[in-house]
C-alpha positions as CSV (number, residue, x, y, z in Angstrom):
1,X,-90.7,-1.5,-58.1
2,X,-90.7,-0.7,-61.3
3,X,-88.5,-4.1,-62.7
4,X,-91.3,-5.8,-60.3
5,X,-94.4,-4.2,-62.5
6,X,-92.7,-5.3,-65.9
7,X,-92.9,-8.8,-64.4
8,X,-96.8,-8.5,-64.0
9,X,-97.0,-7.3,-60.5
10,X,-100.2,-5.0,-59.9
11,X,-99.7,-2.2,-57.5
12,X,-102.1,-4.3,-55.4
13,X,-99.9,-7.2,-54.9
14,X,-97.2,-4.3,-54.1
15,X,-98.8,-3.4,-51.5
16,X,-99.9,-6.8,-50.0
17,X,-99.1,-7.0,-45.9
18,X,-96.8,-10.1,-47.0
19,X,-94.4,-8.1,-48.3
20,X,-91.9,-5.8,-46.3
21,X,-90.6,-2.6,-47.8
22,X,-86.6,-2.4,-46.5
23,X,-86.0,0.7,-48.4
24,X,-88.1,2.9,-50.5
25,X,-89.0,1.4,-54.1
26,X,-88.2,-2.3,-52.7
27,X,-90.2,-5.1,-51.6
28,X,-89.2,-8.3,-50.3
29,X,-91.2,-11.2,-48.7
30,X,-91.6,-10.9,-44.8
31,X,-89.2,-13.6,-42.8
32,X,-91.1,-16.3,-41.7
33,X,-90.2,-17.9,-38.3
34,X,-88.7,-21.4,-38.6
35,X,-91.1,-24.2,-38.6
36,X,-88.7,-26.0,-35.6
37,X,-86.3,-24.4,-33.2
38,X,-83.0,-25.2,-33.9
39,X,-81.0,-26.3,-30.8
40,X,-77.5,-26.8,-32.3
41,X,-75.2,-24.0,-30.1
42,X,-74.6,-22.2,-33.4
43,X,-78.2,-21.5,-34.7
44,X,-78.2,-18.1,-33.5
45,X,-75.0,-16.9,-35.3
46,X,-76.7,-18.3,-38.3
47,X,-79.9,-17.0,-37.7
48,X,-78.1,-13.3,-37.2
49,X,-76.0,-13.6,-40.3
50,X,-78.8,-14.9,-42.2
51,X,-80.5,-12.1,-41.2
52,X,-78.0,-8.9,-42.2
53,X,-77.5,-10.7,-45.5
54,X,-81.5,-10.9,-46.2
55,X,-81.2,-6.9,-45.3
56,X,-78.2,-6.6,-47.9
57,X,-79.8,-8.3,-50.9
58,X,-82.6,-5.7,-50.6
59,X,-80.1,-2.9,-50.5
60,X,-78.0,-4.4,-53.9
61,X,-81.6,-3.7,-55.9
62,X,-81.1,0.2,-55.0
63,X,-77.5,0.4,-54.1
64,X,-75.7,2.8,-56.2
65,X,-72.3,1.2,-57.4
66,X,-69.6,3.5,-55.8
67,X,-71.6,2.8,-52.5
68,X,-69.7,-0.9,-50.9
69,X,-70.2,-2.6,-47.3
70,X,-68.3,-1.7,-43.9
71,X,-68.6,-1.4,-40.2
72,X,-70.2,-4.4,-38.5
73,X,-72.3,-5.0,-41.7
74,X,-69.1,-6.1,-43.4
75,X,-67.6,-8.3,-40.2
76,X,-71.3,-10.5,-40.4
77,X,-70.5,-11.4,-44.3
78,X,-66.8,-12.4,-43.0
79,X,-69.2,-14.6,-41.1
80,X,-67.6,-12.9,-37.9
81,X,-70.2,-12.4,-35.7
82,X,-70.4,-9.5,-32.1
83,X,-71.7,-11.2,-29.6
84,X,-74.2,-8.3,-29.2
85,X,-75.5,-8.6,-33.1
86,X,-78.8,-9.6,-33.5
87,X,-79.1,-8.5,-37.4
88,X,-81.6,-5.9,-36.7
89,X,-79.2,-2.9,-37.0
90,X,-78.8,-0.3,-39.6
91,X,-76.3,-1.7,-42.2
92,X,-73.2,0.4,-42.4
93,X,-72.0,1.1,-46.3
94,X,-69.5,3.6,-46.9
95,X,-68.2,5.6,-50.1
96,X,-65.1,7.9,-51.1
97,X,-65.0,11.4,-51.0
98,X,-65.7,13.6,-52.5
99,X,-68.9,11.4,-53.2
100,X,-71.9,11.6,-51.0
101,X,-72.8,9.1,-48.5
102,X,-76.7,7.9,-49.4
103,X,-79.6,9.0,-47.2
104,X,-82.0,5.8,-47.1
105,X,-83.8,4.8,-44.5
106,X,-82.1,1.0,-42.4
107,X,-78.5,2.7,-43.7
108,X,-75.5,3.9,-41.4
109,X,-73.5,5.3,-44.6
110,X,-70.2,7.3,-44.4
111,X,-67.7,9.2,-46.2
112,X,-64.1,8.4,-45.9
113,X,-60.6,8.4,-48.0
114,X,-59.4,6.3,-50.3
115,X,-56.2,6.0,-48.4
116,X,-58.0,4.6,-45.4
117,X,-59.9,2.1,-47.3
118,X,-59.2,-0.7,-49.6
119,X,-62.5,-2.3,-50.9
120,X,-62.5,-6.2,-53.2
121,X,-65.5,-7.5,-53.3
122,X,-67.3,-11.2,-51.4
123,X,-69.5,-12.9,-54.1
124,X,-71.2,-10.1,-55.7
125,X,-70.7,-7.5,-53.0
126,X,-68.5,-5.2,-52.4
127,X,-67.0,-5.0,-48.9
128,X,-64.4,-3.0,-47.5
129,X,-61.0,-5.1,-46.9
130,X,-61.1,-6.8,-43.3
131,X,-58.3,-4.8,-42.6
132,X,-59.7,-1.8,-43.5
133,X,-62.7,-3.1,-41.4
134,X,-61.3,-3.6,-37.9
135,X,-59.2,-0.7,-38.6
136,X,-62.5,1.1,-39.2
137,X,-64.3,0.6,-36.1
138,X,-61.5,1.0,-33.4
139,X,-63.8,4.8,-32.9
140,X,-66.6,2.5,-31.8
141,X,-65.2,-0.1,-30.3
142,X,-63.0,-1.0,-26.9
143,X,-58.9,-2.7,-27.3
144,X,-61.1,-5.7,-26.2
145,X,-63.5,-6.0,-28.6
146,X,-60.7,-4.5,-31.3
147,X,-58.4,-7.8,-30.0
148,X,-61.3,-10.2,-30.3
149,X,-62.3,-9.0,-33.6
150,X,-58.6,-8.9,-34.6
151,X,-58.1,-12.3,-33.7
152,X,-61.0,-13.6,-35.6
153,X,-59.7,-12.4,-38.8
154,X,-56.4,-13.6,-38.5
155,X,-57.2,-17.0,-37.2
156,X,-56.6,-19.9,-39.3
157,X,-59.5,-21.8,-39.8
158,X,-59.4,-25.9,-40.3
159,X,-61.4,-27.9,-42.1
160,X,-62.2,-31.4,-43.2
161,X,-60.0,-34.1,-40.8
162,X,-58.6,-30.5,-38.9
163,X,-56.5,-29.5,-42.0
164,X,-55.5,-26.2,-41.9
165,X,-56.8,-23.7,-44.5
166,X,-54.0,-21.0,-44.8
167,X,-56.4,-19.7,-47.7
168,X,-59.1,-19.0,-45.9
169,X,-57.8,-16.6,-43.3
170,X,-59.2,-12.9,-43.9
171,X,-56.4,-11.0,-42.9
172,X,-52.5,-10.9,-41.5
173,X,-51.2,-9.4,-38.6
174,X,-49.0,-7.1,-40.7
175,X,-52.4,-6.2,-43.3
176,X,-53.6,-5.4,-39.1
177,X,-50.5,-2.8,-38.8
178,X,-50.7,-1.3,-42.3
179,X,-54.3,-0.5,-41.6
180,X,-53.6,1.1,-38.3
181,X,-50.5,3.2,-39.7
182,X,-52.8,4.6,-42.4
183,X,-51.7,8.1,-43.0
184,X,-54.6,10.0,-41.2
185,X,-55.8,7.0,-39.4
186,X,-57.7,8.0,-36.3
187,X,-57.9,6.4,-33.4
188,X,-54.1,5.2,-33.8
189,X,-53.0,4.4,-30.4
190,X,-56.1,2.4,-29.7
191,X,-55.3,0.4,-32.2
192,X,-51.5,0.0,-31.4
193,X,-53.0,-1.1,-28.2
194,X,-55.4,-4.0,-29.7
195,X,-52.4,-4.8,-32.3
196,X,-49.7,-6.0,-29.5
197,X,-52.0,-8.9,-28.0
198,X,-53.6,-10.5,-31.6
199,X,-52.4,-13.9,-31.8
200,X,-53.5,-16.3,-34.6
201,X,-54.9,-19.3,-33.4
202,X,-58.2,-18.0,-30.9
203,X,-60.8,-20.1,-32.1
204,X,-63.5,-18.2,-30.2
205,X,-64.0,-14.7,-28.5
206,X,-64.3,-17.0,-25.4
207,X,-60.5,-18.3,-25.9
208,X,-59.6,-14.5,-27.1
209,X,-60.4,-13.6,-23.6
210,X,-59.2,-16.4,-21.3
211,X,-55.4,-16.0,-23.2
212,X,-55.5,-11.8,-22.8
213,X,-56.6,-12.6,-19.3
214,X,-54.2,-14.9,-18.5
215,X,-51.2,-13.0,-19.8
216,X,-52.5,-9.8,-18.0
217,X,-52.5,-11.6,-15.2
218,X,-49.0,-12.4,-15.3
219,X,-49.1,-16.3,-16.7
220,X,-47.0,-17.4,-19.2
221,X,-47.7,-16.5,-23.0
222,X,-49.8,-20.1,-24.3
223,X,-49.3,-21.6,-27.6
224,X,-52.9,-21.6,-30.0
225,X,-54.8,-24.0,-31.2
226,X,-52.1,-26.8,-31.6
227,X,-51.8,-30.1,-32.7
228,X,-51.1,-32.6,-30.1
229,X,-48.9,-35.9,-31.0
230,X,-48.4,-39.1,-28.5
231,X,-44.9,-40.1,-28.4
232,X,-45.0,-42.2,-31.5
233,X,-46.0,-39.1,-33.6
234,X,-49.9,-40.7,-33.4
235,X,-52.1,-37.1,-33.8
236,X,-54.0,-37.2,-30.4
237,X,-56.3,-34.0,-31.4
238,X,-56.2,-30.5,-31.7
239,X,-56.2,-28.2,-28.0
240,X,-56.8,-24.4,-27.7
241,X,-54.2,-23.9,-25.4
242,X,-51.1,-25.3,-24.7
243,X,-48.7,-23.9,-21.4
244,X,-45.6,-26.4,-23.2
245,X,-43.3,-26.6,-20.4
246,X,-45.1,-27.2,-17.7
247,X,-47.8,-29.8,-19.6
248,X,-50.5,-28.3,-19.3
249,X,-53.6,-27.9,-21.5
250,X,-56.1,-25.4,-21.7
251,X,-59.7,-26.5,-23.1
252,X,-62.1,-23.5,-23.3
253,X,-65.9,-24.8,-23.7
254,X,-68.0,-23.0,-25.8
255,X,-70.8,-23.2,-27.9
256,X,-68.7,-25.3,-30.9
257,X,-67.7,-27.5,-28.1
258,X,-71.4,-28.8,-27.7
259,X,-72.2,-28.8,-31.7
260,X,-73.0,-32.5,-31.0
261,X,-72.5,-35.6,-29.3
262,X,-70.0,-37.2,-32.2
263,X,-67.9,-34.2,-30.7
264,X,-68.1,-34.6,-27.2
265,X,-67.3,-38.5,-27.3
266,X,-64.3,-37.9,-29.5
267,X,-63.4,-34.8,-27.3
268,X,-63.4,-37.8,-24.3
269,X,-61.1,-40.0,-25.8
270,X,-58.5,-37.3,-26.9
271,X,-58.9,-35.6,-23.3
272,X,-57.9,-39.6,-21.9
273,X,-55.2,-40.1,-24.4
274,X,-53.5,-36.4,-23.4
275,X,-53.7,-37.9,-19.7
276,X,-52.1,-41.1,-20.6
277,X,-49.3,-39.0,-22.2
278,X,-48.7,-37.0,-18.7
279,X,-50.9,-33.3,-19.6
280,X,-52.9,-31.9,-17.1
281,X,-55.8,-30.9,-19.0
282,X,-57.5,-28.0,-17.6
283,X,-61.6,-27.2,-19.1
284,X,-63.4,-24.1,-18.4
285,X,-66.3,-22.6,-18.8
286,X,-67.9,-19.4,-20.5
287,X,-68.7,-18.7,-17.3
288,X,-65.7,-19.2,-15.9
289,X,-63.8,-16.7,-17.9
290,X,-65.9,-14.4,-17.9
291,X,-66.1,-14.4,-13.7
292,X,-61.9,-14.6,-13.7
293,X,-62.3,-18.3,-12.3
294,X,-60.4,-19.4,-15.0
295,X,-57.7,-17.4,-14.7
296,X,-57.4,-18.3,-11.0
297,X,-58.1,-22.2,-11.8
298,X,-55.2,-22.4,-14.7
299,X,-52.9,-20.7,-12.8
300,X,-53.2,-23.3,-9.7
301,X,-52.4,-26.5,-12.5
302,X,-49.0,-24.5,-13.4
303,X,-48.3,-24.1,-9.9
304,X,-48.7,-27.8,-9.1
305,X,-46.9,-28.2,-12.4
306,X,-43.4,-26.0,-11.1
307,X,-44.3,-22.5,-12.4
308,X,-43.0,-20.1,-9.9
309,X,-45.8,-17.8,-10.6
């Protein structure tokens, strides 16, 4: 507070009920609620995010600088989101012994080794290595949740026209491994565990969970978010999940299906073009996979399509 007096703030205005007081000796301006509710399927996720990284800013103006960002706290500035996140709790920061963890109010902080820990730094910040991240949590988490997570830093995102953007994947499979075979690294087996069913190429926790579903259930191992060509090498689009020699394709609709309606007529046509070219295109729900429908439902179109099951 006392870089805020310098700027001609009275002790009054410190203390106004418009400003919220994150952490002792910092003041920030209370969120206000949006003037319009946002209905695209990916406001929440933005909200959330939008929220932890409000809570870190305050932090930085009293974070000392061996002190960097971990745990969950680090996973929503990947911009990987929990499904159970709503931004409201503590941030988890982390140090290197022998230094003490800080005692501040809003803060999860922890002491760990160097050895299990590499830290670079997002913008300004100074985050804990996403590898060192999901590596991290596996004593808080389930193999699910450590597979879903997994996945989501290893996917390959696309971009403009579908592009691929190799440089903008957090982490490898094998930075995955090193992580988990740490020297001291608790938790090991659990993470072994999450390690053999990564893939890269889940787009969503939702098609994380279908693919571990299906294979656990004894279908064949799919292909991931792959580029689908008509017979003259025309792109068609881009499918979640492809079961190659049997023709069939896998759709998995969740909330980036619904983003808007651009996306749904374009996701029409390709879903009538893969027909013409003889796929059975298979869509499920959220719902679906997480009842086990879809599991069942898939499994019926490779049937039909001469998997012996």
């Amino acid at each position: 507070m006392a870089d805020a007096r310098t700027t001609g703030a009275t002790r009054a205005r410190l203390r106004a009920k418009d400003l919220a007081r994150p952490h002792r000796g910092v003041r920030v301006r209370n969120a206000t609620a949006p003037a319009s509710v946002d209905t695209d399927p990916l406001a929440r996720d933005r909200r959330v995010r939008a929220a932890v990284l409000a809570r870190v800013q305050a932090f930085e103006v009293i974070r000392r600088p061996h002190v960097f960002y971990t745990g969950r706290t680090a996973v929503a500035i990947f911009d990987r989101l929990f499904d159970d996140d709503d931004g409201t709790g503590p941030l988890q920061v982390g140090v290197f012994a022998p230094a003490r963890a800080p005692r501040v109010a809003g803060i999860r902080a922890t002491q760990t080794s160097p050895g299990l820990v590499t830290v670079g730094a997002i913008g300004a910040l100074p985050v804990a290595s996403p590898a060192s991240v999901w590596a991290g949590l596996a004593g808080e988490l389930s193999v699910r949740d450590l597979v879903r997570l997994g996945d989501a830093l290893v996917r390959i995102p696309r971009g403009a026209g579908g592009m691929p953007q190799p440089q903008a994947q957090l982490a490898t499979i094998a930075q995955l491994r090193a992580a988990a075979e740490a020297p001291r690294r608790k938790e090991r087996r659990k993470l072994r565990a999450a390690l053999a069913l990564i893939r890269v190429g889940s787009m969503s926790p939702l098609e994380t969970d279908f693919r571990v579903d299906a294979v656990e259930a004894g279908l064949p191992e799919p292909e991931l978010d792959v580029e689908m060509r008509a017979a003259d090498g025309r792109l068609i689009g881009i499918v979640d999940l492809v079961f190659r020699a049997y023709r069939v394709i896998v759709e998995v609709e969740g909330r980036h299906h619904r983003s808007s309606d651009q996306q749904w007529e374009r996701d029409i046509d390709k879903y009538a073009a893969l027909a013409a070219e003889g796929w059975d295109v298979i869509r499920v729900t959220g719902r679906r996979v997480r009842g086990g429908r879809a599991v069942s439902q898939v499994s019926a179109a490779l049937r039909r399509r001469g998997w012996a099951g």
